[in-house]
N, C-alpha and C positions, 0 to 999 in steps of 0.2 A: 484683521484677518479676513473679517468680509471677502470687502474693499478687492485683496487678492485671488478671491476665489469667483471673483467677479466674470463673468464668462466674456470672450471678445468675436464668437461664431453665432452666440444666440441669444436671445434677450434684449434686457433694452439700450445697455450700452451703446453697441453697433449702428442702431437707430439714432441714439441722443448725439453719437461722434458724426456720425453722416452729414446729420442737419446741421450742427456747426462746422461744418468744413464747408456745407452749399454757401451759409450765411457767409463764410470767410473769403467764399468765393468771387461772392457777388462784392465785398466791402472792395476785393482789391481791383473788382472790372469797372464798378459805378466810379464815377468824376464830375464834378462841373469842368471838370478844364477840358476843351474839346482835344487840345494836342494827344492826352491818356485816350480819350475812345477812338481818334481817328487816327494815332499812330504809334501810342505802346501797347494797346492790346492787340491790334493786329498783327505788331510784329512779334510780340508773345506769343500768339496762338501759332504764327508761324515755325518760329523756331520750337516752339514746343513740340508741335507735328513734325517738323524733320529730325528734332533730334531723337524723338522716340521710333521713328521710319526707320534711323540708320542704325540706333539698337537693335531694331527684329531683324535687318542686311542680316548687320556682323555676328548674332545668334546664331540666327536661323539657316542661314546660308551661306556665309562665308566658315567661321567659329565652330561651328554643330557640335555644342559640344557635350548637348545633352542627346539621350537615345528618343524623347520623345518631343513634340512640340511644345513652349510654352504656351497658354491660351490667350487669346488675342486679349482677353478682358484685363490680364496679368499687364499686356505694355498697352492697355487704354489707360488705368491708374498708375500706370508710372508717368504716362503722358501728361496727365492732369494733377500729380504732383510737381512737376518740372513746371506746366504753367503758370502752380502756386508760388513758387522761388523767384522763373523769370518775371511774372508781374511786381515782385515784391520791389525790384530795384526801381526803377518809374516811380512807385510812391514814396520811398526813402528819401529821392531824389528832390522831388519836387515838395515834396511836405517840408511846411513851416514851423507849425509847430511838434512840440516832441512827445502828445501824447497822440499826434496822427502819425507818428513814425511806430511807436510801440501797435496803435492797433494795426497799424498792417503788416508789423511782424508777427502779431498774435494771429491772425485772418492768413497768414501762410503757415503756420505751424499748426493751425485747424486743416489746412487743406491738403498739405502734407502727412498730418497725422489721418486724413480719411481717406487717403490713397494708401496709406500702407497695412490701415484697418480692412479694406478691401481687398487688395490680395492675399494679408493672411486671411480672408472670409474663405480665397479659392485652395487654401492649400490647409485653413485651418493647423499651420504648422506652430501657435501660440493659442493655445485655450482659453485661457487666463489670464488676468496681468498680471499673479505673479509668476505666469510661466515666461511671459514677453521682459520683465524683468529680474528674471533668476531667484525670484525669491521662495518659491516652493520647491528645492529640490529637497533632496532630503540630505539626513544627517550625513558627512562623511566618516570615514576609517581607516586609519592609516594600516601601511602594507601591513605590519608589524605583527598587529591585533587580528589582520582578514587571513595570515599563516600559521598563526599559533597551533599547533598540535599536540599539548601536552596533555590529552587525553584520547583516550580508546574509543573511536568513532562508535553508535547505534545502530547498529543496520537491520535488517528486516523487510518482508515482505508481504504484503505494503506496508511503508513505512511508518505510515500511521498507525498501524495496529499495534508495533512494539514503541511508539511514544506516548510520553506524557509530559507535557511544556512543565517546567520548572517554573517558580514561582518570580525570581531574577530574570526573566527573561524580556528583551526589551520590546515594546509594543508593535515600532515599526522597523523595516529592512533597513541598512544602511548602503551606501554607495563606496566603493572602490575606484578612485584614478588613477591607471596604472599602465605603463609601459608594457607589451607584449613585445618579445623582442623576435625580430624573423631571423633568428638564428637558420634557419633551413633554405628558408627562401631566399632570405636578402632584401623581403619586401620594407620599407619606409612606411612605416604606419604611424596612425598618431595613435593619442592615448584612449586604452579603452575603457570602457563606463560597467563596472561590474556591481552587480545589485546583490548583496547576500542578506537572506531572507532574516528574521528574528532566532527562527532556530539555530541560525548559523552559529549565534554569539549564545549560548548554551553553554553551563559552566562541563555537558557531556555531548558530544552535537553529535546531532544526526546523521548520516552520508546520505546528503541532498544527490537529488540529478542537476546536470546541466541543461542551460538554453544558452545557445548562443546567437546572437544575434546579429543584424547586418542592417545599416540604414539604406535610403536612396543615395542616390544621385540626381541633383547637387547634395550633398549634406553632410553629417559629423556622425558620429557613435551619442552625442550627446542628444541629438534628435529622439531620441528613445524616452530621453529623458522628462521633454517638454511637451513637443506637439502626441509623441506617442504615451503619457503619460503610463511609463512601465512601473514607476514606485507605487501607484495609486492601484495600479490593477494589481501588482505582485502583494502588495501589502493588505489590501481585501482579502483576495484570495490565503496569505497566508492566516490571516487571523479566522478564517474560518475551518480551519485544520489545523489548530495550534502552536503556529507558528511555522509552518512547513511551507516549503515553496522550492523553486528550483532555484537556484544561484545563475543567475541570466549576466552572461557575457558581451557584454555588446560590443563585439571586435569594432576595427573599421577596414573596411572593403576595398577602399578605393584609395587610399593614400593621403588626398586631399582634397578640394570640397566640390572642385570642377572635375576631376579626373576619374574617366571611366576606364578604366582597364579591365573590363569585362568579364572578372571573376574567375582568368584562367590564367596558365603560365604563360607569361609571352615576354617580347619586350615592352611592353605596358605595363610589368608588375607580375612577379610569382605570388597572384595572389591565392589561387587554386591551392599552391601548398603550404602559404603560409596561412589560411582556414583551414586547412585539412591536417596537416604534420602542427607547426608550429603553436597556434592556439590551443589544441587540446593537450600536446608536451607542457606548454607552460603552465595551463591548468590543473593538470593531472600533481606535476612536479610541486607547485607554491601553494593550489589552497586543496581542503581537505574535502573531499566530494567523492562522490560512487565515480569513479572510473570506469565501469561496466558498463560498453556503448548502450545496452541497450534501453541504458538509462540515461542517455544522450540525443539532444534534439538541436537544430537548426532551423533557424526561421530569417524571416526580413521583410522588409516595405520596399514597392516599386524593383529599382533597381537590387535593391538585399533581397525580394522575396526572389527574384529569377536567380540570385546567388545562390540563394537555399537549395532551389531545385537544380543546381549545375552539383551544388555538393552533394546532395543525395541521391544521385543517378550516377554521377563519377567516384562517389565515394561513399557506398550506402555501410560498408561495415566502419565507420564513424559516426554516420549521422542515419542510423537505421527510422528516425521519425523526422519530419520537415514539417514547418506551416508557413506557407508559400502567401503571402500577402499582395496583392496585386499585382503579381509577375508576367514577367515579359512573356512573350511565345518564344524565342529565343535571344540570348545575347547581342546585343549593339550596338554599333554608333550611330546608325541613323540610317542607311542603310547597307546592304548585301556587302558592295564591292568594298567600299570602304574598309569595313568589318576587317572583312579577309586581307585586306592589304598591309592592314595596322598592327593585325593581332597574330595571323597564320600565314605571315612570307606568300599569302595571294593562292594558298591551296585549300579549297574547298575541305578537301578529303579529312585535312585537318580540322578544321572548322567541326567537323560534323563527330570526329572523333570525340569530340569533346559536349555537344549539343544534348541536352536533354530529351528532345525531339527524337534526333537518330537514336540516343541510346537506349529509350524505351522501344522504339523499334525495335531492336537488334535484342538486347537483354532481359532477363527474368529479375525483377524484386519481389519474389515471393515473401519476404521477410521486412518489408519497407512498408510504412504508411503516413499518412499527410491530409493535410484539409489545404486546401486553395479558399480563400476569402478576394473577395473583389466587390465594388462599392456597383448597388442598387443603377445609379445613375451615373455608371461608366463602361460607357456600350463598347467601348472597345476593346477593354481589357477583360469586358466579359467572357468577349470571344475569343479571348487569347486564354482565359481561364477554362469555357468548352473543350476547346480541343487538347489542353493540357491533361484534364481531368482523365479524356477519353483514352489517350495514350497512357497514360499512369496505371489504368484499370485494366487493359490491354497487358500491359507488362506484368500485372501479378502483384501491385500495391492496392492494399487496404486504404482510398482514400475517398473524403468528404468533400460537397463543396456547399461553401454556402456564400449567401449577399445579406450584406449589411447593410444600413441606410448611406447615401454618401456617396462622392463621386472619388477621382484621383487624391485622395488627399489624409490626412493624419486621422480626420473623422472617422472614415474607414479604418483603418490600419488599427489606433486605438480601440477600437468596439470592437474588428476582430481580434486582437488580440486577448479582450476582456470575455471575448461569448468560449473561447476555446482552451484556458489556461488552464480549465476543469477537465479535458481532453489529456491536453498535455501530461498535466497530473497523474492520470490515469496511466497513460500510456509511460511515463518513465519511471510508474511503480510508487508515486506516492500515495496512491488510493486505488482502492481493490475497482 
């Protein structure tokens, strides 16, 4: 269990994998045979540099198929993994015997395993190794047991104050896999990752609030899971209020793991309504929860945090509370024209009808409130967080902002999530 709880962003792991990937590095560039130093590593290093070149091309400028750049550090360790692989044939090749063929497959799976240790350093999207391999999520629950209704929900306010955890009550949350269906929209989603707190499984349960949630772009609904590490924070937090939490939804946004469809209706994806209509129908309908929005919240990371804020400026009597996680200043693909070509038939007007931006302009949420979080050492989304803030308080929302340690990446998003669930709590009526 250690072993699993092992950290792969800090400590000494990181350090101990680095230096056996240098050492693996170095076994597969040193040779006595001159033909390996004067004509397979340089044509390694070659093809290694063009093929990592023509990765950033077709990303970055042909593809775009994300809204923001990847960091040049992200395709230096894809680059220096790829030189671990192409050097590996040259010594397969030329080795005679078979315990010089095995160290130089071991000397590329060190140099391969510390190119991939170092981009997840940049995105921190695996904590752990058993989050890198699936071994700490938590328990699952089938539909069956997460709709049971055959008792008279607890309600109150705050809801703490008229419970008392029961003595059968299980320690920690469990997880839900389950189909949301876009009956409304039409949208093609995958499956979503729903977390129901200890109190949920109550032999009399409580009428929890909602969270629902939204990952990035690239990424899954199971992201919440791993790098965002949502059972660990919801599971804390519940065991220090009895088992109380909110039943966190973690839709998914984008369809699938490349595809940005912007969070609005378009030809990209009715996903605007199927977050707005569709998710809260199926929730409300299947599991047993306070229905009363204003015990309903909306959140996300990167690309899901600027969903948050498209859903609570275009649809604040749903999601009357947001926490806006590293979000965009506005919607899209990379830039302006593209945006509008893809998503708005090429009309601004429309564009802006839907913009968080414009619509704090134009409109009042005197009744909405929100925290924007954004990472210490991420100058740019800082400033996309400044001026969201300024517009949000302009309009007549009650919101906070804060920085956390951490740049674009799960580090952030996890710590915001864990500094503000106490917020949340608050605000959707589980504590005074």
């Amino acid at each position: 269990m250690a072993l699993l709880d092992t950290s792969l962003v800090s400590g000494p792991l990181p350090t101990v994998v680095t230096s056996v990937g240098v050492v693996g590095l170095v076994v597969l560039v040193v040779s006595r045979r001159r033909p390996h130093l004067l004509r397979s590593v340089p044509i390694s290093l070659l093809a290694a540099a063009a093929l990592t070149a023509l990765g950033w091309v077709v990303v970055e400028k042909i593809w775009r198929g994300f809204p923001d750049p990847i960091q040049i550090a992200v395709y230096v360790w894809i680059g220096v993994g790829l030189l671990g692989l192409l050097l590996l044939v040259p010594r397969i090749v030329a080795a005679r015997r078979w315990w010089t063929k095995i160290l130089a497959v071991l000397a590329a799976v060190a140099v391969v395993a510390t190119a991939s240790l170092q981009v997840n350093l940049v995105f921190a999207a695996y904590p752990t190794v058993g989050s890198a391999l699936g071994l700490d999520a938590a328990e699952q629950v089938g539909l069956d047991e997460a709709t049971d209704r055959s008792t008279d929900p607890i309600t109150g306010s705050p809801l703490e104050s008229v419970w008392t955890p029961p003595p059968d009550m299980p320690s920690g949350g469990r997880i839900l896999d389950t189909p949301i269906p876009g009956t409304a929209s039409g949208f093609s989603a995958r499956n979503a990752q729903v977390y129901l707190p200890p109190a949920y499984f109550a032999p009399r349960r409580p009428l929890l609030p909602v969270l629902v949630l939204m990952a990035g772009q690239p990424g899954a609904p199971d992201d919440w899971l791993t790098g965002g590490r949502l059972v660990q924070t919801m599971d804390a937090y519940a065991a220090e209020h009895g088992g109380l939490a909110p039943v966190v939804v973690v839709a998914d946004a984008t369809g699938s793991a490349v595809a940005n469809p912007l969070c609005v209706d378009s030809p990209l994806g009715n996903v605007a309504t199927y977050l707005s209509t569709d998710v809260p129908t199926w929730v409300r309908a299947t599991l047993q929860v306070n229905p009363d929005p204003r015990s309903w919240a909306v959140g996300g990371l990167s690309y899901g945090g600027t969903c948050a804020l498209q859903m609570a400026t275009n649809f604040p009597q749903v999601y009357p509370t947001f926490l806006v996680l590293s979000g965009q200043l506005a919607p899209t693909l990379g830039d302006k024209q593209r945006t509008l070509d893809a998503a708005f038939g090429g009309s601004e007007a429309a564009f802006e009808a839907v913009n968080p931006m414009n619509l704090m302009a134009t409109r009042r949420y005197d009744g909405s409130a929100g925290v924007f979080v954004v990472g210490a050492d991420d100058p740019e989304y800082k400033g996309y967080a400044a001026q969201l803030v300024a517009a949000a308080r302009a309009a007549g929302m009650d919101v906070q902002y804060l920085e956390v340690p951490g740049g674009h990446s799960y580090q952030t998003w996890s710590e915001g999530l864990r500094r503000e669930i106490g917020w949340l709590g608050t605000r959707t009526g589980i504590t005074a």
